[in-house]
Structures are given as structure tokens and as C-alpha cells.
C-alpha positions as CSV (number, residue, x, y, z in Angstrom):
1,X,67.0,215.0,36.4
2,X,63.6,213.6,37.8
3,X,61.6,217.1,36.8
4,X,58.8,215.7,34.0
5,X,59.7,219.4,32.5
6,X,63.0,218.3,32.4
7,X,62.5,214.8,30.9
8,X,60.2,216.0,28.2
9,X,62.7,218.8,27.0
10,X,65.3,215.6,26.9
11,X,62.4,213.4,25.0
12,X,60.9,215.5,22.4
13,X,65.2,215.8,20.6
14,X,65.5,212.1,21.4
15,X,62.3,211.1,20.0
16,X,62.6,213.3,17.0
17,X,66.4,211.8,16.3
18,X,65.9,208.0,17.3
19,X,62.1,207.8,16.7
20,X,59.5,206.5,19.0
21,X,60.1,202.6,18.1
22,X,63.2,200.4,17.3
23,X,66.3,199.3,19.6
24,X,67.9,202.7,19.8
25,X,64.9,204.2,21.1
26,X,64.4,201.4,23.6
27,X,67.9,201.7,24.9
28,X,67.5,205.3,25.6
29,X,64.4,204.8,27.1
30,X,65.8,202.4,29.7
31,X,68.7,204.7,30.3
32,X,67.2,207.6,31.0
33,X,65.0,205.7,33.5
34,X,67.4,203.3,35.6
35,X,70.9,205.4,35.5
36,X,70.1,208.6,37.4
37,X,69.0,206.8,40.2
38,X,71.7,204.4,40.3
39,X,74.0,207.5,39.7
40,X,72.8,208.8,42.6
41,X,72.8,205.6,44.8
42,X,76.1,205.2,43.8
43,X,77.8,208.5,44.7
44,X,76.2,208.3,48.5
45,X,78.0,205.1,48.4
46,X,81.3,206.5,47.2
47,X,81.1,209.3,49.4
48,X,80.5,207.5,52.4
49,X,84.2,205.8,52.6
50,X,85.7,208.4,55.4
51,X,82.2,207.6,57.5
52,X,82.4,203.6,57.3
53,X,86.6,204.1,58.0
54,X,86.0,205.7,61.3
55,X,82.9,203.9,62.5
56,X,84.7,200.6,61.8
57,X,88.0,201.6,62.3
58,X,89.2,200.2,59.3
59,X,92.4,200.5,57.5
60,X,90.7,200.8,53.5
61,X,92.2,202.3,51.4
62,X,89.9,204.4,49.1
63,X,90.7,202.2,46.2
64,X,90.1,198.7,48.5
65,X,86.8,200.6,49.4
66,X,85.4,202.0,45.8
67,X,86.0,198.5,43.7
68,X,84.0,196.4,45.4
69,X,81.1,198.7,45.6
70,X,81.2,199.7,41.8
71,X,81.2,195.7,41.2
72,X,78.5,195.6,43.3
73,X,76.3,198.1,42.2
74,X,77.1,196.1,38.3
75,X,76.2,193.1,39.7
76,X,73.0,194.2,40.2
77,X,72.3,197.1,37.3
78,X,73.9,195.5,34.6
79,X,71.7,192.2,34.8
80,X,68.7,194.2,35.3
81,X,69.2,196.8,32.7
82,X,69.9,193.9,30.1
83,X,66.8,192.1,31.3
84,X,64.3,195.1,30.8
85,X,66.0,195.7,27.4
86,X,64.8,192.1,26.8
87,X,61.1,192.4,27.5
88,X,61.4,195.3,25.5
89,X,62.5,193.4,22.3
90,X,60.4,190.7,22.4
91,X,58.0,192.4,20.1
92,X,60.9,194.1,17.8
93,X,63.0,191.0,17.4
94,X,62.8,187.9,19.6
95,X,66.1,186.2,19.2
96,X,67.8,189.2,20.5
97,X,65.4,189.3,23.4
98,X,66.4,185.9,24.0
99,X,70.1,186.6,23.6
100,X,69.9,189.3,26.2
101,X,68.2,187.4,28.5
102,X,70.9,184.8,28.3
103,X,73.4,187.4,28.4
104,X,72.2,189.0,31.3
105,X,72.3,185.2,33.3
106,X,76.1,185.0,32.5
107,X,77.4,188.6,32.9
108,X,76.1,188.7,36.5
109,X,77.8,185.8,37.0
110,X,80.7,186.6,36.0
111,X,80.7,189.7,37.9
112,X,79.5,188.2,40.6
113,X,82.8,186.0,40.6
114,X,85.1,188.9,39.7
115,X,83.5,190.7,42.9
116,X,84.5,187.9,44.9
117,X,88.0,187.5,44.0
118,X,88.4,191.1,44.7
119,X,87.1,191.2,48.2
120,X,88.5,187.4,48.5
121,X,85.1,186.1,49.8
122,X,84.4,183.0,48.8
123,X,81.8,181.1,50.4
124,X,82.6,177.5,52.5
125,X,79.7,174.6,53.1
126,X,79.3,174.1,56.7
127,X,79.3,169.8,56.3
128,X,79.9,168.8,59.4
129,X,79.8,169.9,63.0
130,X,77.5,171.2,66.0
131,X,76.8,174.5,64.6
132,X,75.6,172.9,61.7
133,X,73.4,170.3,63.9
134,X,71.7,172.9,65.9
135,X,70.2,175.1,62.4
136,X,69.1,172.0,60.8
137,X,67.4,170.8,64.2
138,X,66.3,174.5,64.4
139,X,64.6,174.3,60.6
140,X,62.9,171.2,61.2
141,X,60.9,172.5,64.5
142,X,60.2,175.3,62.3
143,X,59.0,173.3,59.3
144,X,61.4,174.5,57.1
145,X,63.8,173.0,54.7
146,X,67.2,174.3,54.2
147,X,69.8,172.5,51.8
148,X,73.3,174.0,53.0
149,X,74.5,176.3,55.5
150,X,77.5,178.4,54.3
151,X,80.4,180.3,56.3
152,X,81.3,183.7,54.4
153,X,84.9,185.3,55.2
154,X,84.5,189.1,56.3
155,X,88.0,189.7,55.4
156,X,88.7,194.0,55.6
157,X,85.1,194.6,55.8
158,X,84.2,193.4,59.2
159,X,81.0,192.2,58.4
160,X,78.6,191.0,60.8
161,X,75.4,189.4,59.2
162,X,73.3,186.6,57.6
163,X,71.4,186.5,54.7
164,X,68.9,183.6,53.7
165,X,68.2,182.6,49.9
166,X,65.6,181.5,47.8
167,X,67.0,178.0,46.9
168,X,67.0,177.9,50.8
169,X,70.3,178.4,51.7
170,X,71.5,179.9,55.1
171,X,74.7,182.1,55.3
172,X,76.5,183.8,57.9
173,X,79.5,186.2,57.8
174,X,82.8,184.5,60.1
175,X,82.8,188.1,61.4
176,X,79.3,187.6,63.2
177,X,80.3,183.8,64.6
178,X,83.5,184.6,66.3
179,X,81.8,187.6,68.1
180,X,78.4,185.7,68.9
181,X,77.7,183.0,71.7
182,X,75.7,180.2,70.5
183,X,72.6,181.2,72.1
184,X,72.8,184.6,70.1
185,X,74.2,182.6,67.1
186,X,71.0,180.3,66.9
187,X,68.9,183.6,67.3
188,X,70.3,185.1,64.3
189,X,69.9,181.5,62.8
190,X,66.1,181.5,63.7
191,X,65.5,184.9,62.3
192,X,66.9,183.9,58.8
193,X,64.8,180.7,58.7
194,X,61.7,182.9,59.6
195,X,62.5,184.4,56.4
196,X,62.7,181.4,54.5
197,X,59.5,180.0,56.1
198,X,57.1,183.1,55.5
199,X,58.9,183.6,51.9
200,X,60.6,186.9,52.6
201,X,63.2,186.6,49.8
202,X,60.9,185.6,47.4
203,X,58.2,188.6,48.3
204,X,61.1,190.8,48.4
205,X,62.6,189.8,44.4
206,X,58.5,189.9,43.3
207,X,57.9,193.1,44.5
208,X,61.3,194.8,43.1
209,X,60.4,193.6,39.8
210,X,56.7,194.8,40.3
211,X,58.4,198.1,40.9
212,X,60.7,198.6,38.0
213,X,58.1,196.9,35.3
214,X,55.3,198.9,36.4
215,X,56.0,202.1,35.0
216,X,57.1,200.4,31.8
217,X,53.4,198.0,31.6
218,X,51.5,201.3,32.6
């Protein structure tokens, strides 16, 4: 799929049937870039469910297992694939480029909120309480400002983690605080507002970008 001999063979039909400009040719263009690797990054997802059943010891079924991941993998190709069929159109027709970026804003998320009542994950504000004390007191000796601090149910998945966000949020996984003291708890805390501080999240969504619109600008 990725052989340039290959690609051409598939180009020179395409190009001759759709033509070299116009939305048809754009839309093959950015599907015969972004799905083969996101085939393929699915499928080592898929076929990973005995793997993750026996190192977790979980009781998924295949079907529990498969329909988050294909959600997931839409919440995050579907957006994107919609936004680069955007910058394409801004020079062919610019109120469609505006409608797919618009579009691509309220399919993810609505996907986003069909993924969560499918795993049953719904985020909870931490308002009150010591944990939420300590990671405040925590950012400010850091010099960081975080706005909320959010408590995510594992559920089936037995997730153990924390994520940090660019509108400065703070999340953790009820998984990883019933099985952490609060000395490793404020470490895991510490390492997230790190992130924040040297602008991790941010670096991390420019350069992804910078990846996928490079080929397209070059």
C-alpha cells in the first residue's frame, strides 16, 4: 500500500477518471493518504483483545472490547480527515470549507459523547476535598494554573492513568486513586502539571498537525 510504484499505478486511473482538481479528486487524495494507516492501526488494535484479556484479566467480551476502540479511532480520524478536506477547499469553494470545518467541531463531539455512553465514562469535577487541596497547592508552587481537577470512572477497563489538557485541566482514572497512596498520588499529580507548565499538550497537538500538513504544503 505504501510502495510509490504502487501509489502511482493507483494515481495515474484516478487522475485520468476524477481529474487533477475539484472535490472528488481532493477526497481521494486524502483517502488514499490517511486510511491505510489508520487501517493498519486499527487491526493491531482489534487484534490485540485476547492479549489485553489475559494481562488484565478481564472479563470483555470481544464485542465490549471492539466498540469502544472503533469509536475511538472515529473520534479522532473522522475530525481530522474532515478538517484536511477543509484546507483543501478553501481555494475550490469556501463556504464548503467553512462548513466542514464546522462539521468536523460537532461530529467529534458527538462521537465523543456516544463513546462515552458506551464505556459509561463520564467525567466528575473534583469540588471539594483534600485531594483536591493538595494539586491546587501542588500547581501553585509550580507556577501553574489549573481550572478543574476531574475523577474518570475506569469501569471494565481497569485503567490506571492521568492525562493533562490544554484548557488546563487535570484528570485521573478512579482506577489509579484507589490503588495509589497519596504520596504516589501527588507524584502522578506533579508529573501531569509538569506537562501543563512546559506546554507538553500543546507541543504535542502542533507537531501532529505539522506532521499530517506537511506532506500536503510540500
Amino acid at each position: 500500500i505504501f510502495d510509490p510504484h504502487f501509489r502511482q499505478g493507483f494515481d495515474a486511473p484516478a487522475t485520468a477518471w476524477l481529474g487533477t482538481d475539484g472535490p472528488a479528486a481532493l477526497a481521494l487524495g486524502i483517502v488514499t493518504e490517511m486510511v491505510p494507516p489508520w487501517l493498519i492501526y486499527l487491526l493491531c488494535l482489534l487484534s490485540s483483545w485476547r492479549v489485553y484479556v489475559e494481562v488484565h484479566g478481564d472479563t470483555w467480551t470481544r464485542g465490549e472490547f471492539y466498540r469502544p476502540l472503533l469509536l475511538q479511532t472515529a473520534v479522532q480520524f473522522v475530525p481530522l480527515m474532515l478538517v484536511l478536506a477543509g484546507i483543501g477547499m478553501t481555494v475550490l469553494n469556501f463556504r464548503v470549507a467553512v462548513g466542514l470545518f464546522v462539521a468536523s467541531y460537532f461530529i467529534r463531539l458527538f462521537l465523543a459523547r456516544l463513546l462515552s455512553g458506551i464505556t459509561g465514562s463520564h467525567p466528575q469535577a473534583l469540588t471539594t476535598g483534600e485531594l483536591r487541596d493538595r494539586i491546587f497547592d501542588l500547581a501553585r508552587h509550580a507556577r501553574v494554573q489549573i481550572t478543574q481537577i476531574f475523577v474518570l470512572p475506569a469501569g471494565k477497563s481497569q485503567l490506571a492513568n492521568a492525562f493533562a489538557s490544554r484548557n488546563r485541566i487535570v484528570l485521573f482514572t478512579d482506577y489509579l486513586l484507589a490503588r495509589l497512596n497519596r504520596r504516589e498520588v501527588a507524584a502522578v499529580a506533579a508529573h501531569e502539571i509538569t506537562h501543563l507548565r512546559k506546554q507538553h499538550v500543546s507541543w504535542k497537538t502542533a507537531s501532529l498537525w505539522l506532521l499530517y500538513l506537511a506532506p500536503l504544503l510540500l
